[in-house]
C-alpha positions as CSV (number, residue, x, y, z in Angstrom):
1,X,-26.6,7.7,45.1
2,X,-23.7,6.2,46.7
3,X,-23.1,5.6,50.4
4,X,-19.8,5.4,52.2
5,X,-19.3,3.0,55.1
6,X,-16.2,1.8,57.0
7,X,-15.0,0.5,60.3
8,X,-14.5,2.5,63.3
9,X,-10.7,2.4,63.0
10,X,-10.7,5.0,60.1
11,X,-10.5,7.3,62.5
12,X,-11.9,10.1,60.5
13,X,-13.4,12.8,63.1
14,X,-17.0,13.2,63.7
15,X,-17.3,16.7,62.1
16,X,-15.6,14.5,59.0
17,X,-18.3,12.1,59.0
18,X,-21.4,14.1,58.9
19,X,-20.0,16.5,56.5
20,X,-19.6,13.6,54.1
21,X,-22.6,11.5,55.3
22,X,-20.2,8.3,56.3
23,X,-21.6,5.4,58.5
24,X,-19.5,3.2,60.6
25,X,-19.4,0.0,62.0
26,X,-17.8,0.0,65.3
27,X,-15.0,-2.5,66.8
28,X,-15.2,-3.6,70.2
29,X,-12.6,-3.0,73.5
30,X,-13.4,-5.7,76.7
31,X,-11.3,-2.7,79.1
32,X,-10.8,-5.6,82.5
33,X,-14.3,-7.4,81.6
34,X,-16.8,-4.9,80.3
35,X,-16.9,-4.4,76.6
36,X,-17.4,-0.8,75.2
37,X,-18.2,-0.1,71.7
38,X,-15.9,2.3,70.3
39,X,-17.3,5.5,69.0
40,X,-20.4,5.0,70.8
41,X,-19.9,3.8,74.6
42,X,-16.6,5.5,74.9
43,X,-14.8,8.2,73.2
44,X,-10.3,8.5,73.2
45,X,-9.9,10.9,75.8
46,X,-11.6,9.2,78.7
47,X,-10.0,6.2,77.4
48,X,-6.3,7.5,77.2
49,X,-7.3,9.0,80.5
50,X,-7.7,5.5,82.3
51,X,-5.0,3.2,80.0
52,X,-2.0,3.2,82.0
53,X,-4.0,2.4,85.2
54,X,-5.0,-0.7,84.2
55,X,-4.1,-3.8,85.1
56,X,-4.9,-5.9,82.3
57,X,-4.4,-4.6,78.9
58,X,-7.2,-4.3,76.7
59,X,-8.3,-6.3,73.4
60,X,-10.5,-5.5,70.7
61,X,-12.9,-7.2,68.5
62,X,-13.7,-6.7,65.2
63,X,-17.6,-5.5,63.7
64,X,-20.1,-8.1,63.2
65,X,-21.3,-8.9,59.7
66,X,-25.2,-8.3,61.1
67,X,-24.0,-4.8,62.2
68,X,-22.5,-4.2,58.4
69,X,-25.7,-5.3,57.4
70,X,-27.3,-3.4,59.0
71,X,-25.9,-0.4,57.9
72,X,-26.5,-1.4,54.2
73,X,-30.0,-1.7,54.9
74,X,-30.4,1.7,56.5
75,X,-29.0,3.0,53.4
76,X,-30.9,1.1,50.8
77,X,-34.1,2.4,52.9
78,X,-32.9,6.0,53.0
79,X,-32.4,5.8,48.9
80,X,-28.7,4.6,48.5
81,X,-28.3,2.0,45.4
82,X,-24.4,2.1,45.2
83,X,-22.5,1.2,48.8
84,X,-18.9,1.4,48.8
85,X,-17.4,0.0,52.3
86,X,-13.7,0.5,53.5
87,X,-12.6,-2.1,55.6
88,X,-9.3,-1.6,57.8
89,X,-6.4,-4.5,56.1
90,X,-7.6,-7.7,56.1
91,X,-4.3,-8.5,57.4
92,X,-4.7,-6.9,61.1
93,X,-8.4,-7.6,61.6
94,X,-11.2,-10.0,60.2
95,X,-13.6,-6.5,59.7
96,X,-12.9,-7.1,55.7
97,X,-14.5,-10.8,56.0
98,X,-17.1,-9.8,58.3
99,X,-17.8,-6.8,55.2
100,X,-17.3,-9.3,52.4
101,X,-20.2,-12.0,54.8
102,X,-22.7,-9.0,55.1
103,X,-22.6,-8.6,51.3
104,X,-22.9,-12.4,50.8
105,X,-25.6,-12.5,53.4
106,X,-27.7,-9.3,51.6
107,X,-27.9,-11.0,48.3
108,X,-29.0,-14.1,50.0
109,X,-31.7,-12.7,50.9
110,X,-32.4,-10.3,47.9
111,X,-31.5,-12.4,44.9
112,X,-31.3,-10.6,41.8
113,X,-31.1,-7.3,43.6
114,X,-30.2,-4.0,41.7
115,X,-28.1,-2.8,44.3
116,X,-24.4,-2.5,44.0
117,X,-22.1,-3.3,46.7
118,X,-18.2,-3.3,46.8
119,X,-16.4,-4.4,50.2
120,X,-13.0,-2.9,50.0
121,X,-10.0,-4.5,51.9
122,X,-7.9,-1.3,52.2
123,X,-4.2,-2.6,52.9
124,X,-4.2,0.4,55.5
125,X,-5.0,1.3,59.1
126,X,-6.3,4.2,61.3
127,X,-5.8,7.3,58.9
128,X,-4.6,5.4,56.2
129,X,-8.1,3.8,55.4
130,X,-9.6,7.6,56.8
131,X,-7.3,9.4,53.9
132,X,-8.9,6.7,51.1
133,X,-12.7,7.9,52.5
134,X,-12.3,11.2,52.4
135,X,-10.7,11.2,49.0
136,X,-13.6,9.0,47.5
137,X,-15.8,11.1,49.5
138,X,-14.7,14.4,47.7
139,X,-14.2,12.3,44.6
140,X,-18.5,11.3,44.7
141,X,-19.2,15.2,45.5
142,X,-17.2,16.3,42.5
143,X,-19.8,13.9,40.7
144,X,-17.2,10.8,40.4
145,X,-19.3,7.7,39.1
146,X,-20.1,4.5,41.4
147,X,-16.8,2.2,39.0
148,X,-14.7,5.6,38.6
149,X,-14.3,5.4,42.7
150,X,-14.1,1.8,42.7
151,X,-11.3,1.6,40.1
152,X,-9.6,5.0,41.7
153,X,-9.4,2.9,45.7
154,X,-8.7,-0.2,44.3
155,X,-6.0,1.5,42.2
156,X,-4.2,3.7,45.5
157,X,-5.0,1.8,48.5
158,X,-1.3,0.3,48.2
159,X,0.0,3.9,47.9
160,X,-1.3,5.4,50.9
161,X,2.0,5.8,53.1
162,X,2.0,5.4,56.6
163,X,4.5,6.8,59.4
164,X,3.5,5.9,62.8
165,X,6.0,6.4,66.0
166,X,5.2,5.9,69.8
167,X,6.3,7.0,72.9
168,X,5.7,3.9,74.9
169,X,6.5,0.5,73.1
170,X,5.2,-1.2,76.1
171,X,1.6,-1.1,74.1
172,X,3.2,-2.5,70.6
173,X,5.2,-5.1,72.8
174,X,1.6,-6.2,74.5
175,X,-0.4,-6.1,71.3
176,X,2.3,-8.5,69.3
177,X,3.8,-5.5,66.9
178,X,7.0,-5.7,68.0
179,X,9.4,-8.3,69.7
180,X,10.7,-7.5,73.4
181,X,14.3,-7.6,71.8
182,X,13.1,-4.9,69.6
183,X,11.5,-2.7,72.4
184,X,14.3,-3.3,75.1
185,X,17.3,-1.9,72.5
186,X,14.9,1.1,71.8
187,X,14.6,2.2,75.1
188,X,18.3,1.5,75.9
189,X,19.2,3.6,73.1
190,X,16.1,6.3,72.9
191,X,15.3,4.9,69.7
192,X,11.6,5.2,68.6
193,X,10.8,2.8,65.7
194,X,8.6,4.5,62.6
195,X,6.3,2.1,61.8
196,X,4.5,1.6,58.0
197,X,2.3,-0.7,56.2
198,X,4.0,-3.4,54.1
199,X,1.1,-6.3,52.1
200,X,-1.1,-5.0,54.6
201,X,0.6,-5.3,57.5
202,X,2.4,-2.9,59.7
203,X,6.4,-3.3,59.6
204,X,8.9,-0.9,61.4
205,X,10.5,1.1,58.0
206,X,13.1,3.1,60.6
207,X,14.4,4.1,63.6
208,X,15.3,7.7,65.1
209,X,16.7,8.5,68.9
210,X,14.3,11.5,70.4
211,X,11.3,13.1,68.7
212,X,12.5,15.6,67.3
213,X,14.3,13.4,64.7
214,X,10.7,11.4,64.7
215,X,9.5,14.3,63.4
216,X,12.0,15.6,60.8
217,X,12.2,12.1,59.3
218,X,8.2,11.9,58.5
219,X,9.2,15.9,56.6
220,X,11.8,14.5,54.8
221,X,10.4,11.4,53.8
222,X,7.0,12.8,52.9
223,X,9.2,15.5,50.4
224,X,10.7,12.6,48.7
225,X,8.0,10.3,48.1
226,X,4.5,12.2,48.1
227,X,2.7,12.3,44.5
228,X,2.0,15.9,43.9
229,X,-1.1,14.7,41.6
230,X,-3.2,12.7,44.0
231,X,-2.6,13.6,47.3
232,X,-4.7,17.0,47.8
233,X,-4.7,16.7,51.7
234,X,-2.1,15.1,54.2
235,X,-3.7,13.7,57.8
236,X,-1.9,13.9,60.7
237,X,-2.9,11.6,63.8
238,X,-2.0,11.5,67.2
239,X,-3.1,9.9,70.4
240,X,-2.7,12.0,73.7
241,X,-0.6,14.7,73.1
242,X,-2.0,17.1,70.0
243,X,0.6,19.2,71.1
244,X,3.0,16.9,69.3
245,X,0.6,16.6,65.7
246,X,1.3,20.9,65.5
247,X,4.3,20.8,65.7
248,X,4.3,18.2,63.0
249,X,1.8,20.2,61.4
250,X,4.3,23.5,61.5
251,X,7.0,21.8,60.3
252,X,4.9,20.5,57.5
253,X,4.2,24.3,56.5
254,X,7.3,25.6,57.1
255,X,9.8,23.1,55.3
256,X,8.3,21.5,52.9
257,X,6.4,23.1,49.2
258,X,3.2,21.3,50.3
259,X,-0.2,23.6,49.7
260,X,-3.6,21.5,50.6
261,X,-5.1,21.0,53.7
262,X,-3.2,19.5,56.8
263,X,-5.7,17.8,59.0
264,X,-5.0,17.1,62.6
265,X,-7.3,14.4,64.1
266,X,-7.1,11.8,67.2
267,X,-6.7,8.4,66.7
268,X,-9.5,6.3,68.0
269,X,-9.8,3.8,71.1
270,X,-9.6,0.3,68.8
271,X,-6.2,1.7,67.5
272,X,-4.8,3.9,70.7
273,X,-5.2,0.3,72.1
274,X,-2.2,-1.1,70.4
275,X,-0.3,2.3,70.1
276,X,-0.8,3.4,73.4
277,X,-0.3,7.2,74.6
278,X,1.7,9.9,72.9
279,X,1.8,7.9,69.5
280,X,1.7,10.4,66.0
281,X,1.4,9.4,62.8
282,X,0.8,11.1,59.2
283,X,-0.7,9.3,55.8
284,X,-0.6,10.8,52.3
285,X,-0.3,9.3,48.6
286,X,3.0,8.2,47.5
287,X,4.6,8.3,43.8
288,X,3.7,4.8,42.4
């Protein structure tokens, strides 16, 4: 049996993680002193509800290794022998080392143990790292073995694209994504930056004045670089305004040749705290 874990930035929704039986490790958000954990002491729409009020802007921490371990021994207990957990990039957060330090610490303390355990440092963020679960997630009900999952994640991670755009660069600006120089010509000229993943960081890739344009650019792009073979199912994230994700989602089904499954789902706390409100974003496979 093989068990899927991962960190609460996946963002995968929670009808997502019981169908597939995925655990997570939360992050942490100190909101002006008191520190929630995400998923479980506060949800995204009360916190999108209270952001902009704030006075001081929020900060999050990464999982524990004794709360990954944790998880990997309610697993091994409920009959798991193969673990497989996603971490967001190792090159945003620390929640890969903290991973990599619960596995160290579980074969400390069972030498010699039978169990297989792979920590993976996923290159990717919010739905990027959601799009690799549920893939390997299908992949283990189609009867995919333990090293066939492995090799397939280890394989794609790099390939999982990622467009993100936001409607208030004020967040990006306070979080360290962007320079002020950056963020004061894009208001100036109503130019929202599109944001990827380059070696595991995020990068802006582009820039388009008005959403509209946002929106036609992620089509267009998506048409010339999606790998017809691999990617079965394209997720669509937003923060605030789902609103914004159909009409992504429309546009999708209306101009491009694209037949699988079009998720919509929200963007969690730990990663609406550097994108702020009104952000979208959309992840798929691209041709290697």
């Amino acid at each position: 049996m093989i068990k899927i874990m991962a960190d609460s930035t996946c963002d995968l929704s929670n009808e997502v993680l019981e169908l597939h039986d995925i655990s997570l490790a939360s992050l942490t958000i100190d909101i002006e002193g008191k520190v929630y954990k995400d998923r479980v002491d506060i949800e995204p729409d009360e916190y999108y509800g209270m952001l902009e009020a704030l006075s001081v802007h929020p900060t999050t921490g990464m999982p524990s290794p004794m709360e990954y371990l944790g998880i990997i021994k309610e697993a091994i207990e409920a009959g798991y022998r193969e673990i497989l957990c996603i971490c967001m990039s190792s090159g945003t957060s620390g929640a890969y080392q903290s991973g990599v330090l619960a596995k160290d610490y579980f074969y400390e303390e069972n030498p010699g143990s039978p169990i297989k355990i792979h920590v993976v440092d996923s290159k990717c963020m919010s739905h990027g790292s959601g799009w690799l679960i549920m893939k390997i997630a299908i992949m283990r009900e189609r009867g995919a073995s333990f090293e066939e999952i492995v090799e397939f994640i280890e394989k794609y991670k790099v390939n999982v694209k990622h467009f993100l755009s936001v409607d208030d660069l004020n967040h990006l600006i306070k979080s360290g994504r962007i320079t002020n120089t950056t963020a004061f010509l894009g208001k100036i000229l109503n130019l929202k930056p599109i944001m990827s993943m380059k070696q595991g960081k995020g990068a802006i890739v582009g820039k388009e004045r008005g959403q509209k344009r946002v929106l036609k650019h992620y089509v267009q792009e998506f048409m010339n670089r999606y790998d017809r073979d691999i990617t079965e199912f394209v997720i669509i994230g937003y923060t605030s305004d789902i609103s914004i994700a159909e009409e992504l989602k429309a546009k999708m089904e209306q101009d491009t040749d694209f037949t699988g499954d079009i998720h919509i789902m929200q963007m969690g706390v730990s990663v609406g705290t550097h994108v702020g409100l009104g952000a979208i974003s959309m992840f798929f496979v691209e041709k290697r």
